[in-house]
FIKE-243979 format. One record per residue (C-alpha): residue number from 1; residue in one letter; x, y, z. Coordinates in steps of 0.001 Angstrom, whole numbers, m for minus. Layout:
   nr  rest        X        Y        Z
  NUM     A        X        Y        Z
...
# end
This chain:
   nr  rest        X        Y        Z
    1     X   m88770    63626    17665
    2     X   m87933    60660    20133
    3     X   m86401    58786    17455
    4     X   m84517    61764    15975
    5     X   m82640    62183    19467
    6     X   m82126    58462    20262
    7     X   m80256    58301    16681
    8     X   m78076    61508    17723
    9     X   m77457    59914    20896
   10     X   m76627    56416    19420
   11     X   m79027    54773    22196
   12     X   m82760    53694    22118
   13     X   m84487    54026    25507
   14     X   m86679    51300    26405
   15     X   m88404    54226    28891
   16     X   m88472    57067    26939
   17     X   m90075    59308    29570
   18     X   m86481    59300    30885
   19     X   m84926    60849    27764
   20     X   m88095    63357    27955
   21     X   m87214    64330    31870
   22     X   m83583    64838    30664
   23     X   m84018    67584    28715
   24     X   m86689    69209    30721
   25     X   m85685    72185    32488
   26     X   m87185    73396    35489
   27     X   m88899    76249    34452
   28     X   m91097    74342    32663
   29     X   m92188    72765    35338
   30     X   m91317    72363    39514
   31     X   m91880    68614    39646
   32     X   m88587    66875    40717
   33     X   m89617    63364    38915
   34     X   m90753    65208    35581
   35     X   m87509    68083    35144
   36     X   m83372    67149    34987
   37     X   m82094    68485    38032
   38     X   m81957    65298    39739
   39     X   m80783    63247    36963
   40     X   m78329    65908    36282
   41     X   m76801    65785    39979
   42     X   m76454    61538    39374
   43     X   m74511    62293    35376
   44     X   m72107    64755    36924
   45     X   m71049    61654    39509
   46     X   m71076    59288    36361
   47     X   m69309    61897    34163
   48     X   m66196    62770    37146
   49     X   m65500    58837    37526
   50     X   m65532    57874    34168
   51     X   m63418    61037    33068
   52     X   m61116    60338    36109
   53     X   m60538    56520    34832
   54     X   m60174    57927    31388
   55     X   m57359    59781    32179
   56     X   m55418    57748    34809
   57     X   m55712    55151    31562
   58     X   m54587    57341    29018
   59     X   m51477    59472    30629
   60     X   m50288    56946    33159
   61     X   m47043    58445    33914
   62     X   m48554    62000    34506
   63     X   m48688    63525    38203
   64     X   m52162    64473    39835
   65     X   m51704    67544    39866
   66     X   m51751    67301    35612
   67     X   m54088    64966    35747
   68     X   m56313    66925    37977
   69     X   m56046    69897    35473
   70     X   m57126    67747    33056
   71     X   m59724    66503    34416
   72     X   m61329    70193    35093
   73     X   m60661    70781    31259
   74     X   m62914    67731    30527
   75     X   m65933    67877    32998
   76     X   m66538    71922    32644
   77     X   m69292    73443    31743
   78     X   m67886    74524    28156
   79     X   m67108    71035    27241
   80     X   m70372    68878    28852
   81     X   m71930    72013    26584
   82     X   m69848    71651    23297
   83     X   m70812    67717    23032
   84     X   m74449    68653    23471
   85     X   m74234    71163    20661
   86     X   m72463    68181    18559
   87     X   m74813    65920    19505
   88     X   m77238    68371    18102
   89     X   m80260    68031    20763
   90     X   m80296    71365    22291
   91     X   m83069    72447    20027
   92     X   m85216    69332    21816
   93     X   m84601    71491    25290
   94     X   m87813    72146    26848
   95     X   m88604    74950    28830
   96     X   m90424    77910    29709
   97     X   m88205    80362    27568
   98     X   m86543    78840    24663
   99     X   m83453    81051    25361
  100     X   m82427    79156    27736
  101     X   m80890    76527    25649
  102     X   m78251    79039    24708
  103     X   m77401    79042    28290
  104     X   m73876    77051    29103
  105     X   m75113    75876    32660
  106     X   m78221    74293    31189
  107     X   m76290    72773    27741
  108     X   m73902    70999    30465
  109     X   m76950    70273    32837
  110     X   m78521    68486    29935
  111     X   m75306    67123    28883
  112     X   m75260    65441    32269
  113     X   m78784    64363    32954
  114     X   m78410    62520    29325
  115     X   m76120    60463    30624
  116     X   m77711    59670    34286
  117     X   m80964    58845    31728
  118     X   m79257    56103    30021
  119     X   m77507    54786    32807
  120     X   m81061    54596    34544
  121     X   m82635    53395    31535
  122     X   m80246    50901    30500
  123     X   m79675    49739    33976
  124     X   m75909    49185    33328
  125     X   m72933    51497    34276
  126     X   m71099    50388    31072
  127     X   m73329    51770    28923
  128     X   m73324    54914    30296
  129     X   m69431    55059    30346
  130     X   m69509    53689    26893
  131     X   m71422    56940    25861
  132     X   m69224    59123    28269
  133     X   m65416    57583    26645
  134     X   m67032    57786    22907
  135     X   m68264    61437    23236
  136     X   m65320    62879    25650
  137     X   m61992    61520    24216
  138     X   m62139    63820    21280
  139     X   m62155    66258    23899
  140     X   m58821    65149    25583
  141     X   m56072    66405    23429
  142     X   m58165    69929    22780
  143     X   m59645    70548    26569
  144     X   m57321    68935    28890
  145     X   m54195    70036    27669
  146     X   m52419    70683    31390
  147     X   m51636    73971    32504
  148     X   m47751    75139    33054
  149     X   m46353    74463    36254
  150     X   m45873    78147    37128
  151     X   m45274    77618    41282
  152     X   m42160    75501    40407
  153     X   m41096    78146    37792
  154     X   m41841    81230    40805
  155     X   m39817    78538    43434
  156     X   m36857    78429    40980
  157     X   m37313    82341    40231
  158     X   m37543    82949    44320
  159     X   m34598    81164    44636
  160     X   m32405    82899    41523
  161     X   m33742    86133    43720
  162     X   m32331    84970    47051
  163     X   m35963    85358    48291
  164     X   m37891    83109    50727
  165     X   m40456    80683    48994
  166     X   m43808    81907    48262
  167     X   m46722    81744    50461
  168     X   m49510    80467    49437
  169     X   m53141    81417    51166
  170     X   m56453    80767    50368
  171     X   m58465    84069    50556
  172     X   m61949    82490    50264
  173     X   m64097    80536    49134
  174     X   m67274    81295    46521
  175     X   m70028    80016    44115
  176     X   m71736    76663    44972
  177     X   m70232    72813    45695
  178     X   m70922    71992    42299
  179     X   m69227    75150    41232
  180     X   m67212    76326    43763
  181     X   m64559    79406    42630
  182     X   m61339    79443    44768
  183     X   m58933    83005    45489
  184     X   m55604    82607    46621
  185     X   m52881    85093    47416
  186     X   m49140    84108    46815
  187     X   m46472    86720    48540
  188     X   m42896    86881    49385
  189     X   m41534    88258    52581
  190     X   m40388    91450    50965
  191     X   m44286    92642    50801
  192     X   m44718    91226    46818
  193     X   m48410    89946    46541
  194     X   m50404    88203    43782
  195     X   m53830    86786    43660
  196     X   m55171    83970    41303
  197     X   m58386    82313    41203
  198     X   m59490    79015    39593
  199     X   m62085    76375    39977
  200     X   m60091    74367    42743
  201     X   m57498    75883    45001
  202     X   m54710    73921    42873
  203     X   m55882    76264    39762
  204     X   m56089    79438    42203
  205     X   m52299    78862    42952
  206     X   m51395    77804    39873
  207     X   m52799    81391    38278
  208     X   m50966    83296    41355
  209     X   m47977    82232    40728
  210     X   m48593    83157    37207
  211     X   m49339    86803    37987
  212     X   m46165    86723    40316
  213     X   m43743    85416    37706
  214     X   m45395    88616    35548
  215     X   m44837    91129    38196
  216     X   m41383    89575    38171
  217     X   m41242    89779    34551
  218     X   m40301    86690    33389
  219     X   m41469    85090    30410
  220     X   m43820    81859    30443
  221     X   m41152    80051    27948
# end
């Protein structure tokens, strides 16, 4: 079975124990050294910076906001989950309940202790990177494609209105640090209101101003 994932996976662990703690899941059992969770919390770090340098490398003349969006597209859940399902190990899940390796948050959780476990195992950063840029720039042109810039469309539409600009204010806050879940509220002075929310506050305007512009009813040409 070792083997079988190794070949998937395109690396041979010289400890595999690691490999085995990667795609243990906690309800199988509590012990912090024997399930994912804490390799998971080290891949996600590994994942953001390599992603990050992926992008600033590939789209050098794009703004951070794109880049940001991007970025978002690439480290989500449904795409740390869709190269585990290509990689074809989520059958090798173990846990309590086999269901559970239908479950997005513990594909991506997987996804991301896989790659802490060969950083750890191979003791380079490289190697884990290596694994990171082959399986995630596939991903690039289909998950990161940026959004539209729809608060510079609602400024030019405010304007073409004679209106104030928007206001932009974050209602609050939800969901935990690793997957936090922004609302913001965009409104004019003449009482208009929209609210958006997003996985960073950047997203949360961005869909705002999208509801706003359909209130408004222009198109998103």
């Amino acid at each position: 079975m070792i083997q079988k994932i190794e070949e998937k996976l395109g690396y041979t662990f010289h400890n595999p124990k690691l490999l085995q703690q990667a795609l243990t899941h906690s309800s199988f059992t509590a012990d912090i050294h024997e399930n994912y969770e804490r390799l998971e919390f080290l891949g996600d770090r590994i994942l953001g910076v390599t992603v990050a340098e992926m992008l600033c490398r590939t789209f050098p003349n794009e703004p951070e906001g794109n880049l940001s969006q991007r970025f978002v597209g690439l480290v989500c859940k449904d795409a740390v989950a869709e190269v585990v399902r290509e990689l074809g190990v989520e059958r090798a899940i173990v846990a309590a309940n086999v269901d559970v390796r239908d479950s997005l948050n513990v594909l991506c959780d997987v996804g991301e202790a896989l790659i802490a476990a060969i950083y750890l195992d191979s003791g380079d950063m490289t190697v884990a990177q290596d694994f990171v840029r082959q399986h995630w720039t596939p991903l690039i042109d289909r998950k990161s494609r940026p959004h539209k810039d729809f608060k510079t469309k609602l400024q030019e539409e405010a304007h073409h209105f004679n209106l104030n600009p928007p206001l932009y204010r974050m209602l609050k806050k939800t969901g935990s640090e690793h997957e936090p879940m922004f609302q913001v509220e965009v409104s004019f002075d003449n009482g208009q209101s929209a609210v958006g929310t997003g996985k960073s506050k950047k997203l949360a305007e961005q869909e705002a101003a999208h509801k706003m512009l359909e209130i408004f009813g222009v198109a998103d040409d």
